[in-house]
N, C-alpha and C positions, 0 to 999 in steps of 0.2 A: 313809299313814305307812309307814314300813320296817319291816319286822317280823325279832324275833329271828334268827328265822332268817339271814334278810340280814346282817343287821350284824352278825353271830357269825362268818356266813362271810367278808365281807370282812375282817373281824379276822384271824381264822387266816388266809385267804391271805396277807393281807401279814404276817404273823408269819413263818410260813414263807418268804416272798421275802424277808425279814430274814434270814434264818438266816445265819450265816458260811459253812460249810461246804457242801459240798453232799450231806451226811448225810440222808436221812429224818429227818424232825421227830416225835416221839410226840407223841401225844394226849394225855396227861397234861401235858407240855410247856406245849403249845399254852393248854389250860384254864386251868393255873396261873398262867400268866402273864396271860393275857387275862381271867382271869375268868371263864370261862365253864362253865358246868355240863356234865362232861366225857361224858354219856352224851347230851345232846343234842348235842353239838361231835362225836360220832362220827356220828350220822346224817346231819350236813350234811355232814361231809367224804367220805360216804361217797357223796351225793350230786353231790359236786364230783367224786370220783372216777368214779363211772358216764356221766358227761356228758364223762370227758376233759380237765377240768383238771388233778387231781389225778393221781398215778399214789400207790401203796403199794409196801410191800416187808413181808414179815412175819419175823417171830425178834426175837433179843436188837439188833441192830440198825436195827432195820424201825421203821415211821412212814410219814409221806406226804411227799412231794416235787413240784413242779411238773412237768408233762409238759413244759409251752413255756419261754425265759423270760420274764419277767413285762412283757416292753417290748412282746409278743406275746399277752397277755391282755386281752383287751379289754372293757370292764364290760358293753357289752351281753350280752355273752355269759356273762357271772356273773350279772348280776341275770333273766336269762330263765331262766336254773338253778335260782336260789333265790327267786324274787320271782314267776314268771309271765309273764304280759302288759305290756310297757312302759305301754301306753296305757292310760288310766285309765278309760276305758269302749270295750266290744267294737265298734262301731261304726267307730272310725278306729285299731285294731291292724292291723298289716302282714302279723301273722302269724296272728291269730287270729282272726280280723274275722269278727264274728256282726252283722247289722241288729237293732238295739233295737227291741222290739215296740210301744214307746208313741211311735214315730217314723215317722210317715206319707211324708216326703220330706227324708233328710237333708241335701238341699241347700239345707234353705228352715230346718234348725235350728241354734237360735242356740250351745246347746250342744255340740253335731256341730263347729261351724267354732271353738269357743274350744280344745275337746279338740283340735283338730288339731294346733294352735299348741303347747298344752300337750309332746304328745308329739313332735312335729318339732325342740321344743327341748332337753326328755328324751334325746331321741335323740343330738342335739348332743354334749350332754355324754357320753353315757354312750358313744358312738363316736370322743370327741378324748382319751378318758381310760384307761391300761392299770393294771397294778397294780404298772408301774414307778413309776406316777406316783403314787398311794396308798403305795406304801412307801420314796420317797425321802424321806431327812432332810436336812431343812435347816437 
């Protein structure tokens, strides 16, 4: 399951890749609009910012802005920010890959080869999808 976190960030980024302007977006902005409880919406942005999605600006002006634009954001790369691991067990992660200890040869497990599938098609989506494409209106 997606956890707040995620879905509050991909909220605010595509709020922000809405924006008209190309102003910094406030955080109080962002919350109000979205809903989102503004002191947990500063932590994630704050972590979008550290990883490079985000940039800021501070004063009467200031908020967060995208560094890239958004046809250049790629979700893998947002959800390994705010989510972790694609892969839903360490065994078949690309990037994170630990061997399961209750798994004697994962060539021969039935779980090991369904998780593959699972994340090969994960991967799919989350590498044909940018946050242009989350924040066009149709």
């Amino acid at each position: 399951m997606l956890s707040k976190k995620t879905k509050y960030g991909l909220k605010a980024l595509t709020f922000i890749a809405r924006s008209e302007d190309d102003m910094p977006v406030q955080v109080g902005k962002i919350a109000k609009s979205e809903q989102i409880p503004q002191k947990f919406l500063e932590g994630i942005l704050l972590t979008l910012r550290k990883a490079g999605i985000l940039g800021s600006k501070k004063g009467k002006h200031g908020g967060y802005y995208l560094r890239s634009e958004p046809s250049e954001i790629k979700m893998t790369d947002v959800m390994r920010v705010l989510e972790g691991p694609i892969a839903m067990v360490p065994c078949v992660s690309l990037n994170y890959y630990e061997k399961c200890d209750d798994c004697p040869d994962e060539t021969l497990c039935s779980v090991h080869r369904l998780m593959v599938e699972v994340r090969d098609s994960t991967l799919n989506v989350f590498r044909n999808t940018t946050l242009a494409d989350l924040s066009s209106v149709d």
